[in-house]
N, C-alpha and C positions, 0 to 999 in steps of 0.2 A: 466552334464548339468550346465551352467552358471546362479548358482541361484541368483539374482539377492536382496541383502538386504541391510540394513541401513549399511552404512559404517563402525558405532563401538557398532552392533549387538552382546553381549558377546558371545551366541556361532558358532560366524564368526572364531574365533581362534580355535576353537576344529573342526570344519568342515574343514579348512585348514590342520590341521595338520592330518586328515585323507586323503589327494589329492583329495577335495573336491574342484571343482572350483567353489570358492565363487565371483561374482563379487558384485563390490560395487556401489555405486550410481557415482562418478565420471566418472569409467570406463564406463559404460552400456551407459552413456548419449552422449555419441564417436560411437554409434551404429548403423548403420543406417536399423535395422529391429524394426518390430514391435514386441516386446515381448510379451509373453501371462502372460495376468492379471490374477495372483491368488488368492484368499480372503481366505483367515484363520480364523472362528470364531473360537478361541481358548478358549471352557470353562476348561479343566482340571486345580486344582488350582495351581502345579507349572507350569509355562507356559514356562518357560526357558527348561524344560525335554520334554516338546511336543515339541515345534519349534525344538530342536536339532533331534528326532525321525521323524517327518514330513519331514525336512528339507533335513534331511540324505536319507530319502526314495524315495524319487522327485529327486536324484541327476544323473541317470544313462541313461541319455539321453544329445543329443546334441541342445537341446530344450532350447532358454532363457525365463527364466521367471520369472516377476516383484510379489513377494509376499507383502501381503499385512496382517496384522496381523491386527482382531480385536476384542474388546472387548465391552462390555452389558456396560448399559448405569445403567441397573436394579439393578446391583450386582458387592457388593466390594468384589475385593478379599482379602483373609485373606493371601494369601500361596505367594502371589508376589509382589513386592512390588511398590507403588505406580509411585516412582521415573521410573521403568523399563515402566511400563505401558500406562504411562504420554507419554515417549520419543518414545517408537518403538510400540505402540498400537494406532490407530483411532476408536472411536466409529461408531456405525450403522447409526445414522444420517449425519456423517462426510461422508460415502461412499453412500450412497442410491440411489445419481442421478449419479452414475456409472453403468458401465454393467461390466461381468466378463468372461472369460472363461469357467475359474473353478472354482468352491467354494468348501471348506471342514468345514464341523462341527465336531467336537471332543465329545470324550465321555466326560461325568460325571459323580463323584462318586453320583449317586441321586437314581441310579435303582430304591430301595427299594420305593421309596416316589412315591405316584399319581405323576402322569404329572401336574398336575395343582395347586397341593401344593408348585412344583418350583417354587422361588421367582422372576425367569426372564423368565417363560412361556410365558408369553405375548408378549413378547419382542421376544422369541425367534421365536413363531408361526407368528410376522410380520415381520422377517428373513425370515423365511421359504416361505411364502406366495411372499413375495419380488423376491424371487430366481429362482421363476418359468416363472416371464418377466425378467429378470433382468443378470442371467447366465445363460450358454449354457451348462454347465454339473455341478453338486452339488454331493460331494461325502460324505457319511454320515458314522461316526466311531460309533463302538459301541452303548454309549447308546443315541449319534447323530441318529444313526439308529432307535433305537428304535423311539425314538420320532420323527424323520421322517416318519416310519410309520405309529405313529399314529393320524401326522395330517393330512398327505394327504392322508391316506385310512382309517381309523379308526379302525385300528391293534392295541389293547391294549398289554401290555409286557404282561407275566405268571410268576407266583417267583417258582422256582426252589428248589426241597428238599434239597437240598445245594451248595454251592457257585460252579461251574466251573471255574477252576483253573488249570490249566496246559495249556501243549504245545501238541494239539489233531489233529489227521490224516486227511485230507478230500481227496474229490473227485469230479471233474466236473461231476454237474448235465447236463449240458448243454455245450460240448465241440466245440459249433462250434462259441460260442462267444470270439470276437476277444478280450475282456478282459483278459480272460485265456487263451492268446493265446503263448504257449512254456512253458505251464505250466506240471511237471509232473506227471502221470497216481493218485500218493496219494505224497501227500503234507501235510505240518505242517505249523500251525496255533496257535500262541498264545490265549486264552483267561482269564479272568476273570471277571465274572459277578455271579449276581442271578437270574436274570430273564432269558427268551429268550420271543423270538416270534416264535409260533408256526405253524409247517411246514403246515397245516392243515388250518390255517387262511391264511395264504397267498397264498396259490392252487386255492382258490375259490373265489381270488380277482381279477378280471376283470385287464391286466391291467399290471403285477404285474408277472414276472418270476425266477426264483431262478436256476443261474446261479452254486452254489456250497455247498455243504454240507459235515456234518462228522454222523456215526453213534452215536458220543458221545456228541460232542457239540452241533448238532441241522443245523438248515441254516446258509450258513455262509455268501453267497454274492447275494440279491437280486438286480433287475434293473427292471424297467421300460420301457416297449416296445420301446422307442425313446432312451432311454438312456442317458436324460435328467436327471436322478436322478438313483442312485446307492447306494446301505444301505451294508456298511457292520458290520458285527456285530462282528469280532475279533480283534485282538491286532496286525496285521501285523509289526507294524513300531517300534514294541516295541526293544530295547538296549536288551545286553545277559543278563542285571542284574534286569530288571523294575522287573518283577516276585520275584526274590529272594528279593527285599528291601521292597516286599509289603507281603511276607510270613514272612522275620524276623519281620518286624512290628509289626505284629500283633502276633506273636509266641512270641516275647518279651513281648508283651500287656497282654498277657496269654488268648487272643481270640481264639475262633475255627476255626483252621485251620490247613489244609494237607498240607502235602507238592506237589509241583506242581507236574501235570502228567507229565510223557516225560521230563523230565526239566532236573534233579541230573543223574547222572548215579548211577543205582542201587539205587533212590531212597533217594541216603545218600547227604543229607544236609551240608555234611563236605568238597563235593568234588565240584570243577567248571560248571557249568552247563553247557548245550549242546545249540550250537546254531543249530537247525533245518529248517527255518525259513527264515535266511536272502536272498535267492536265489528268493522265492518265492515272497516275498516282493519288492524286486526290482522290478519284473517284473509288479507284479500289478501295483505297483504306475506307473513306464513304459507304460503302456499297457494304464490305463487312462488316463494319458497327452498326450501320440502320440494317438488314438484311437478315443478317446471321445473328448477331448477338440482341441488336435491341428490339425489334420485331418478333422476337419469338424465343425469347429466354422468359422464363418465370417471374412472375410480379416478388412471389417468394424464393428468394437466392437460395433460400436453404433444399429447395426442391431439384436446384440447377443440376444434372446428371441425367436424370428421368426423364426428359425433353427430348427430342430431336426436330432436326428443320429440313425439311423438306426440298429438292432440288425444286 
């Protein structure tokens, strides 16, 4: 796919030199189609490892699309630096009297804290709220998910006897959505968290269907009957290494932690880890751009709210 970014985006050069076709602002503006609008709220604090992992993941279609990266207006970040943020980030005010496509929220490390002890909850809940006239499909990562559920259904997380960490099997609960569609029979899924959302709360929410799960991890991919909003709660777009740099971290740190499930062969920390995962990934991110947003979003963006898509 022709992802369409800022011309001297730093990882324009590592997407390239995987035969990523990156187009750039020059090129794309030679085009005479309508690219679909993508917004990025990127909260993870290094933003340059999301955009490369997001990026990489949106890439396996013949689909152009205009990304759009942005950031809180609530909350500096410590982990990026100003200068990056300034040049290739627009605040939520700067974009608001746009329509989108697609939208994606990214996790944060916050699990453990209330939702509303977040220093950008507010901000984020008039994102959320914004998104439902605003884009035609909102895709929700991890502990984006979570707090997606818990503003538009009042799905609180659950904290977990301990952290979920590894790379864990799932299964379509629901194999005839075209999400998971050429997905196979048991699949692998990255996560790490403490909390989940529990399968039991979201069965008896009006509204509210759970498309894919694992025995070990919990739900993995909710949506919503139109298909207007999608949560998913793992680490699909994760790099071979995101896991391993967040288990030495912390095993340096001398903090409590296992080694990831499914990850090492045999377990041993000394050996390269397995990618499981990346097949699966494609397709998702695949499946939502052709599916959910390009298939059935408006030829006119300015109509995008008024739509919905069909399970």
């Amino acid at each position: 796919m022709p992802i369409r970014i800022q011309n001297d985006l730093p990882v324009k050069e590592i997407l390239e030199n995987e035969n990523i076709f990156v187009m750039d602002e020059s090129r794309a503006t030679h085009q005479d189609i309508r690219p679909l609008q993508v917004g990025i709220l990127n909260l993870m604090p290094v933003k340059q490892d999301t955009e490369l992992h997001l990026l990489r993941s949106m890439s396996n279609t013949p689909l152009q699309v205009d990304i759009t990266f942005i950031k809180l207006n609530s909350h500096v970040s410590m982990h990026t630096s100003a200068t990056h943020l300034n040049k290739f980030y627009v605040t939520f005010d700067e974009i608001k009297h746009r329509k989108f496509d697609g939208f994606m929220i990214t996790g944060a490390p916050l699990e453990q804290m209330p939702f509303e002890d977040v220093d950008y909850w507010d901000e984020l809940c008039r994102i959320m709220e914004w998104s439902k006239t605003h884009v035609h499909s909102t895709f929700h990562i991890c502990w984006g998910a979570q707090a997606g559920l818990y503003y538009h259904y009042g799905l609180n997380k659950k904290h977990l006897p301990e952290k979920l960490f590894g790379v864990y099997s799932h299964k379509a609960d629901y194999k005839r959505s075209i999400l998971l569609r050429g997905f196979d029979d048991v699949f692998y899924v990255p996560h790490s968290r403490h909390t989940t959302v529990e399968r039991a709360d979201i069965e008896r929410t009006p509204g509210l269907k759970i498309l894919a799960s694992s025995d070990e991890a919990g739900v993995y991919i909710v949506m919503n009957k139109e298909g207007r909003q999608i949560f998913v709660t793992g680490h699909s777009e994760y790099d071979i290494d995101t896991l391993e740099k967040e288990y030495l971290r912390d095993k340096n740190a001398g903090l409590p932690i296992h080694v990831p499930v499914n990850y090492y062969p045999n377990d041993d920390d000394t050996q390269p880890p397995i990618v499981r995962w990346r097949g699966h990934a494609n397709l998702l991110y695949s499946n939502w751009l052709n599916y959910f947003v390009y298939q059935t979003t408006p030829y006119d963006i300015m109509t995008v709210g008024d739509a919905s898509t069909p399970l």
